[in-house]
Residue frames as qw, qx, qy, qz and C-alpha x, y, z in Angstrom:
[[0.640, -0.198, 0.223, -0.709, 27.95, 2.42, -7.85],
 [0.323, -0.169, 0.910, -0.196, 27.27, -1.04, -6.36],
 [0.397, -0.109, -0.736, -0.537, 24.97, -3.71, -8.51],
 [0.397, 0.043, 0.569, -0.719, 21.69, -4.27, -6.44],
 [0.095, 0.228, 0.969, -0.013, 19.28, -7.38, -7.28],
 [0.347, 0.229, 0.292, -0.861, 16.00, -5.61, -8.68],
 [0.815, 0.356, -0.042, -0.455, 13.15, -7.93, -9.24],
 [0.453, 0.382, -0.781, -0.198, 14.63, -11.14, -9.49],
 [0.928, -0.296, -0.205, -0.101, 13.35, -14.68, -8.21],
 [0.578, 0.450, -0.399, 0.551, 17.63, -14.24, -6.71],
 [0.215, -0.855, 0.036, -0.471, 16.77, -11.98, -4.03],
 [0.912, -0.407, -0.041, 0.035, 17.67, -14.73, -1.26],
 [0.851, 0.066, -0.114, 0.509, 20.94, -14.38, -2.28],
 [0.277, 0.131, -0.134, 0.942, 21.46, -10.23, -1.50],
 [0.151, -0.863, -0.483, -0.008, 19.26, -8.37, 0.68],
 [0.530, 0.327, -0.128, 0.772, 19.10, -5.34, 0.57],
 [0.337, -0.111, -0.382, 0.853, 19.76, -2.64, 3.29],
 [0.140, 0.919, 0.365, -0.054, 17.01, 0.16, 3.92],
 [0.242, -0.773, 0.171, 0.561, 20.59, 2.15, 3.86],
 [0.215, 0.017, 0.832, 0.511, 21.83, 0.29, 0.06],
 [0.114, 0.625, 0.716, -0.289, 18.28, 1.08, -0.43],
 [0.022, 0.905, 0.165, -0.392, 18.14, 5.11, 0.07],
 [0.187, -0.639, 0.430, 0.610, 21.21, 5.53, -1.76],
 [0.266, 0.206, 0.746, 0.575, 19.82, 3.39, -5.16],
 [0.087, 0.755, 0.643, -0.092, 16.75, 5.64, -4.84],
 [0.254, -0.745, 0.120, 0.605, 18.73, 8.79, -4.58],
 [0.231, -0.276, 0.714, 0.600, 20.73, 7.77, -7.90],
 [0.257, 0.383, 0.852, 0.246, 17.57, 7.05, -9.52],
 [0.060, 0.895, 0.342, -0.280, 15.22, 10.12, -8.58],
 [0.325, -0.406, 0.413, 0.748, 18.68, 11.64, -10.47],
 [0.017, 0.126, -0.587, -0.800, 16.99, 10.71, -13.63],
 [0.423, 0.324, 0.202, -0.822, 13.58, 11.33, -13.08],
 [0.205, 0.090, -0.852, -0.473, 12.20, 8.35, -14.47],
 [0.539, -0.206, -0.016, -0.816, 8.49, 8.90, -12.42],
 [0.640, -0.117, -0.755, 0.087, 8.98, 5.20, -10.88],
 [0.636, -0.656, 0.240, -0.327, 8.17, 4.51, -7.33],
 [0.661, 0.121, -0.736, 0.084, 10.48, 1.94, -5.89],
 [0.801, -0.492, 0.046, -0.338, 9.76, 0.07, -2.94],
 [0.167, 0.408, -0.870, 0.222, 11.88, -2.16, -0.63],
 [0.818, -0.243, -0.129, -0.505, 10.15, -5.81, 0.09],
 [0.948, -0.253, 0.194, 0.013, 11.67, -7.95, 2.39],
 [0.258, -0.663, 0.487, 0.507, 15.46, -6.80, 1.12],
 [0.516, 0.289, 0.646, 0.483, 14.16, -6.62, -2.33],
 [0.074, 0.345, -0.107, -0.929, 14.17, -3.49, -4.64],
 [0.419, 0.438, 0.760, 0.233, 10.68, -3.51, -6.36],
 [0.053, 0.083, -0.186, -0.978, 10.00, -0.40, -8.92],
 [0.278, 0.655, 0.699, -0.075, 6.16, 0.25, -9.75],
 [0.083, 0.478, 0.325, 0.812, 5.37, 2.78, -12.91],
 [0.119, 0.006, 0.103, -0.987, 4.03, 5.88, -12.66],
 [0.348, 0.441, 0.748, -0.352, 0.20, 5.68, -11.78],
 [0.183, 0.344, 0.531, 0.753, -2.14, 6.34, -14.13],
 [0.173, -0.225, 0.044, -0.958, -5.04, 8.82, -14.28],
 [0.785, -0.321, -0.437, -0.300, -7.92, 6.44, -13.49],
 [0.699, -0.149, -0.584, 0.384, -5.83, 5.35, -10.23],
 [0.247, 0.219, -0.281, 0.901, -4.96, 8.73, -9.43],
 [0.445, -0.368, -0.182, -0.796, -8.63, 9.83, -9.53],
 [0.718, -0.465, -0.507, -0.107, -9.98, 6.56, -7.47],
 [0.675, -0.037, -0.380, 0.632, -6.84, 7.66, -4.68],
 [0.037, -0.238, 0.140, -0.961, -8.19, 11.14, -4.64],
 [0.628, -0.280, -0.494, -0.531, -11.86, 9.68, -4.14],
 [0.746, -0.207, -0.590, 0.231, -10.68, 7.37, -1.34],
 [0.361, 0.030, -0.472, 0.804, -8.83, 10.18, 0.44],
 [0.261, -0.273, -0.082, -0.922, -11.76, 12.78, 0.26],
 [0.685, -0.358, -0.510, -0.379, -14.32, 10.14, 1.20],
 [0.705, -0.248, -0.579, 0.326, -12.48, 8.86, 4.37],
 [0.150, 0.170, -0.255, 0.940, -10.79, 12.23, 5.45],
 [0.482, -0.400, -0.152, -0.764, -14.68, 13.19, 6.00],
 [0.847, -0.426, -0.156, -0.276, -15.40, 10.27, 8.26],
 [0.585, 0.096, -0.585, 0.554, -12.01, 9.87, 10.33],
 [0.508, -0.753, -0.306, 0.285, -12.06, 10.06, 14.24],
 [0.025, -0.948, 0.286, -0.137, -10.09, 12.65, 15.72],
 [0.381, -0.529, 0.742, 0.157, -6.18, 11.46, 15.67],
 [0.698, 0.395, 0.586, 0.113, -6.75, 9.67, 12.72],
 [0.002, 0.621, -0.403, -0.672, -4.87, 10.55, 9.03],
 [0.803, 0.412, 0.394, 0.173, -5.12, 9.46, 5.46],
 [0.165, -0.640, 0.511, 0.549, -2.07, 9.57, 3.23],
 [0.765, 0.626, -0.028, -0.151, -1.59, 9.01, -0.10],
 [0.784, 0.148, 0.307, 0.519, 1.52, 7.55, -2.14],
 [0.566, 0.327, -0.580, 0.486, 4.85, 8.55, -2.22],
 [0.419, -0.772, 0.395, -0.268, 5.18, 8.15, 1.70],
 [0.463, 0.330, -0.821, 0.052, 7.64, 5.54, 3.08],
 [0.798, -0.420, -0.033, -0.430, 6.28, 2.91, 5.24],
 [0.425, 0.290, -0.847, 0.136, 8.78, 0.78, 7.19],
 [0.935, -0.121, -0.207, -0.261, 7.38, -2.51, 7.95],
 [0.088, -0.552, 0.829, -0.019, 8.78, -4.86, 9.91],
 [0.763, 0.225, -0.013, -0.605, 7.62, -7.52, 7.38],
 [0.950, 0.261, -0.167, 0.026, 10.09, -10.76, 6.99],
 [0.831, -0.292, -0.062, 0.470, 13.84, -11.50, 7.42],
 [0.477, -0.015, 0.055, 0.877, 14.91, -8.00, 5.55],
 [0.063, 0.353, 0.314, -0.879, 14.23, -4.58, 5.52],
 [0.112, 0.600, 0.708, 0.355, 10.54, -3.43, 3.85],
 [0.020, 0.444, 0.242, -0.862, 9.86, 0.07, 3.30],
 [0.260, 0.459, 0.775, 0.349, 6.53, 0.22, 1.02],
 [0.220, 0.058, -0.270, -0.935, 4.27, 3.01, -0.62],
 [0.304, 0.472, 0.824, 0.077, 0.88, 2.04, -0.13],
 [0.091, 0.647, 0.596, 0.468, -1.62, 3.84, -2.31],
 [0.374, -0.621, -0.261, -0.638, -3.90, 5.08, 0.48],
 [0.396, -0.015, -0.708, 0.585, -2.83, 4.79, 4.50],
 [0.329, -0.827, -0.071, -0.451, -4.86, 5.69, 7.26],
 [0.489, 0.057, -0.678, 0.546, -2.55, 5.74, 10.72],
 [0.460, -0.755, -0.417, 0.210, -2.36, 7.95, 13.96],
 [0.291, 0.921, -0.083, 0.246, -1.54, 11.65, 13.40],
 [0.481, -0.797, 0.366, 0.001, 0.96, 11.19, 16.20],
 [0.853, 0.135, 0.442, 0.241, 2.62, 8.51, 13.86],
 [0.498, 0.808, 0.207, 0.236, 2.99, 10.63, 11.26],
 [0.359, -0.768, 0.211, 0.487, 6.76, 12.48, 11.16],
 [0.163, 0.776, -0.391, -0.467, 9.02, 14.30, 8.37],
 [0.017, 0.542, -0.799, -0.260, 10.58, 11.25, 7.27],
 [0.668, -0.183, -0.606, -0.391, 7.27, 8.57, 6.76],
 [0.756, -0.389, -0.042, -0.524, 5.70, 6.51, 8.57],
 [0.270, 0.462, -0.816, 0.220, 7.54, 4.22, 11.09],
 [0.589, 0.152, 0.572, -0.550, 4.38, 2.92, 12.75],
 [0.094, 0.271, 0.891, 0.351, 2.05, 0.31, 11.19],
 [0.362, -0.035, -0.016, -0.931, -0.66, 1.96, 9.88],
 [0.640, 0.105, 0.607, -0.460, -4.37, 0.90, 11.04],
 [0.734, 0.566, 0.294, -0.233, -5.54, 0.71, 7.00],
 [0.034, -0.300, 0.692, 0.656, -3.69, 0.11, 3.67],
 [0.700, 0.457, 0.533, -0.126, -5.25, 0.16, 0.42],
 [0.246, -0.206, 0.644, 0.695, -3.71, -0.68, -2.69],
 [0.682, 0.574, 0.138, -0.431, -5.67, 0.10, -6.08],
 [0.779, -0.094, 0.614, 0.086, -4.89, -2.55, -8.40],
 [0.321, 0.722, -0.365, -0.493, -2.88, -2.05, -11.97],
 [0.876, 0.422, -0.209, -0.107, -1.35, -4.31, -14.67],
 [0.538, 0.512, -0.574, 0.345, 1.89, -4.17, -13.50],
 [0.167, -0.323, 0.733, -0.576, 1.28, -4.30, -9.66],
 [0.743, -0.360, 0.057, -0.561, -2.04, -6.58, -8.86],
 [0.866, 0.069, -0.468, 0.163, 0.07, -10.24, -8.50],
 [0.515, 0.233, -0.533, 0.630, 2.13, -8.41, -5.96],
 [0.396, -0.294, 0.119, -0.862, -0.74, -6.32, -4.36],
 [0.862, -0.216, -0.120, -0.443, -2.70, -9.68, -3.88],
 [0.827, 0.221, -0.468, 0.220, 0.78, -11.52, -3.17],
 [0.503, 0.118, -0.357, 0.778, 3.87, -10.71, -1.43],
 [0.104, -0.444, -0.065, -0.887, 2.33, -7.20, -0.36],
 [0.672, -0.536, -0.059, -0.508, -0.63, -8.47, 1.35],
 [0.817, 0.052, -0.465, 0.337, 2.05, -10.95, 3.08],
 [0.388, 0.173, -0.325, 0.845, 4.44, -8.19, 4.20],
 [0.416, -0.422, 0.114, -0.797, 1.23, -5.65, 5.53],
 [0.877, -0.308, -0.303, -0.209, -0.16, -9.28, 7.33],
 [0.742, 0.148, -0.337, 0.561, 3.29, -9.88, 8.84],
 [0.287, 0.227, -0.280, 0.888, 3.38, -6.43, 9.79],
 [0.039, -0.334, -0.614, 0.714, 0.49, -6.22, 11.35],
 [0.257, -0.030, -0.265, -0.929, -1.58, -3.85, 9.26],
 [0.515, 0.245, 0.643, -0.511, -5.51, -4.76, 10.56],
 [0.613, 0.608, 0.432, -0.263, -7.48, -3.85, 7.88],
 [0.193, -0.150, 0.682, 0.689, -6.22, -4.26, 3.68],
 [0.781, 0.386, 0.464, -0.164, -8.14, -3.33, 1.03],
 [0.343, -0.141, 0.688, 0.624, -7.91, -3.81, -2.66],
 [0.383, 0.617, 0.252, -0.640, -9.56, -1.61, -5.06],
 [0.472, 0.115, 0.760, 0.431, -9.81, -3.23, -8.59],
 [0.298, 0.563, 0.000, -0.771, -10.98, -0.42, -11.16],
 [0.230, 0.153, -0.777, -0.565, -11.17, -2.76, -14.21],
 [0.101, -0.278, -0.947, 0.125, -13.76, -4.75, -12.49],
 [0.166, 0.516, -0.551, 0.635, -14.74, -2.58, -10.60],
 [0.733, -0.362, -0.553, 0.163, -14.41, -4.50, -7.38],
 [0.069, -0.738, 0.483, -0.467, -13.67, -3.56, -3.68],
 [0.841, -0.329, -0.430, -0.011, -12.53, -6.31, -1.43],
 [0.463, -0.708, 0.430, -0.316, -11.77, -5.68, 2.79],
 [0.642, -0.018, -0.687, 0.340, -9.30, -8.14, 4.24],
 [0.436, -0.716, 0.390, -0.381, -9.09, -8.21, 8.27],
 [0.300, 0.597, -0.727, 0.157, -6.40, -9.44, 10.12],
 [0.791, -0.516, -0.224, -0.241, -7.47, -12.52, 12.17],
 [0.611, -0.750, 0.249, -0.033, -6.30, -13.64, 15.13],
 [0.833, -0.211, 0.264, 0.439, -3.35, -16.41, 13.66],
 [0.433, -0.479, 0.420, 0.638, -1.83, -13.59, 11.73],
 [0.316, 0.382, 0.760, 0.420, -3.73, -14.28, 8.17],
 [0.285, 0.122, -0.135, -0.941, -5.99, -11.90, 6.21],
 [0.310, 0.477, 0.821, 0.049, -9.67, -13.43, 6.08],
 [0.063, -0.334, -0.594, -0.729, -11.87, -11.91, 3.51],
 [0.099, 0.380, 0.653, -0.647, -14.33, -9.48, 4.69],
 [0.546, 0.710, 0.356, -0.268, -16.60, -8.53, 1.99],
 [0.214, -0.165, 0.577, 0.770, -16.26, -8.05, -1.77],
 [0.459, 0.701, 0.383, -0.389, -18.26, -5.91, -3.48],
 [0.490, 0.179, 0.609, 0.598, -18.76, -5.08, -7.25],
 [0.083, -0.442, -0.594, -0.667, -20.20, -2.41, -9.79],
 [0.366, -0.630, -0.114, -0.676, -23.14, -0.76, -7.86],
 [0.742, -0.354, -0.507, 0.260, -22.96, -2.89, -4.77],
 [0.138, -0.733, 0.212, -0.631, -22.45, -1.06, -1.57],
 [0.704, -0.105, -0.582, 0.392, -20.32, -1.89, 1.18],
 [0.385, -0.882, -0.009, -0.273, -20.63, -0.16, 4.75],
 [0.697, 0.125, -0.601, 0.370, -17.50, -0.52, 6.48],
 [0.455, -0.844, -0.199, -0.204, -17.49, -0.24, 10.46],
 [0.534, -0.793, 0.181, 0.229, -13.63, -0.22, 11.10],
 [0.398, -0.127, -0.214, 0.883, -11.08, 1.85, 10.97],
 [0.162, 0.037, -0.156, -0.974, -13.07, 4.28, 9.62],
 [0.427, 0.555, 0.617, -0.360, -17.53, 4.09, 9.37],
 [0.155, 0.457, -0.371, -0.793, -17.50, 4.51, 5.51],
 [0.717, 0.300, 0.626, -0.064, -19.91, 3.19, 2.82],
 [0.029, 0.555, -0.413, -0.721, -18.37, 2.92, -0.37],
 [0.778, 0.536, 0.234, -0.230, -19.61, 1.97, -4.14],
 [0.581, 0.082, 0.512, 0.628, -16.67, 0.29, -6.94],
 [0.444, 0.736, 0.398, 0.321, -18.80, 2.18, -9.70],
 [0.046, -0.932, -0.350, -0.079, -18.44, 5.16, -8.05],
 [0.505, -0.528, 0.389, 0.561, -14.42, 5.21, -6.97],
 [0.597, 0.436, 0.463, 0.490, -14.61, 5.14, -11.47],
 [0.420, 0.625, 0.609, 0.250, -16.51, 7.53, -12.84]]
């Protein structure tokens, strides 16, 4: 099996394929080592297994929105693949929480840009969730980002302006309460995505 660049400040020097890709994922899922791995910009990034506190806010998010989605509207959860066209190489990510267009939605993931991504924010992933990530989902279009911070707990909305950027649309904390009026009409509460 071929050596593949994972996680290295190198990357520039070997991108990799979305095909070089499927086939290190394949070889991995062999030994069942509960990683996700992502492809960013023809880089292989791995993210542990979630924990239970994530899982729970992800189940929270899905239930809450699923109730207030138009019609043709979805919310997915993590493991789906998302390919992005997000830089000079291929990006196929895992957000958290997706909301798209059911017509989007086919056997093999998601090959559309979805309207929403939201990452919930861990030890090992928030530098890349607040980095590179929100880069590659800005790049790719994605409108609306948020970024659920459970240690805090915090929620904060990006939207995509017009030059391409994420400006900051609100950031709530702790009891605070945020109403959001697109993609979805939802008012959510940090405390509550916890407890």
């Amino acid at each position: 099996m071929m050596s593949m660049p994972t996680l290295t400040d190198r990357a520039h020097e070997h991108r990799v394929s979305r095909a070089e890709f499927e086939a290190f994922r394949e070889e991995r899922e062999k030994r069942q080592d509960g990683a996700r791995y992502e492809l960013l910009d023809g880089e292989i990034l791995m993210t542990p297994s979630p924990g239970g506190l994530h899982q729970l806010i992800a189940t929270r998010l899905v239930l809450l929105i699923s109730a207030a989605l138009p019609a043709g509207r979805e919310v997915v959860t993590a493991p789906l693949d998302v390919e992005l066209q997000a830089g000079k190489g291929d990006t196929t990510l895992q957000p958290d929480v997706l909301v798209t267009d059911r017509a989007d939605l086919t056997g093999g993931g998601l090959q559309a840009t979805p309207v929403l991504v939201i990452e919930i924010l861990s030890p090992s992933t928030w530098r890349r969730d607040l980095g590179v990530k929100r880069d590659a989902y800005a790049t790719a279009g994605v409108e609306h980002y948020w970024v659920v911070a459970p240690d805090t707990p915090s929620i904060t909305a990006y939207r995509l302006g017009p030059d391409g950027a994420y400006r900051e649309e609100c950031h709530v904390t702790g009891e605070e309460q945020w109403t959001a009026a697109a993609p979805v009409e939802i008012t959510l509460c940090p405390a509550e995505l916890t407890r």
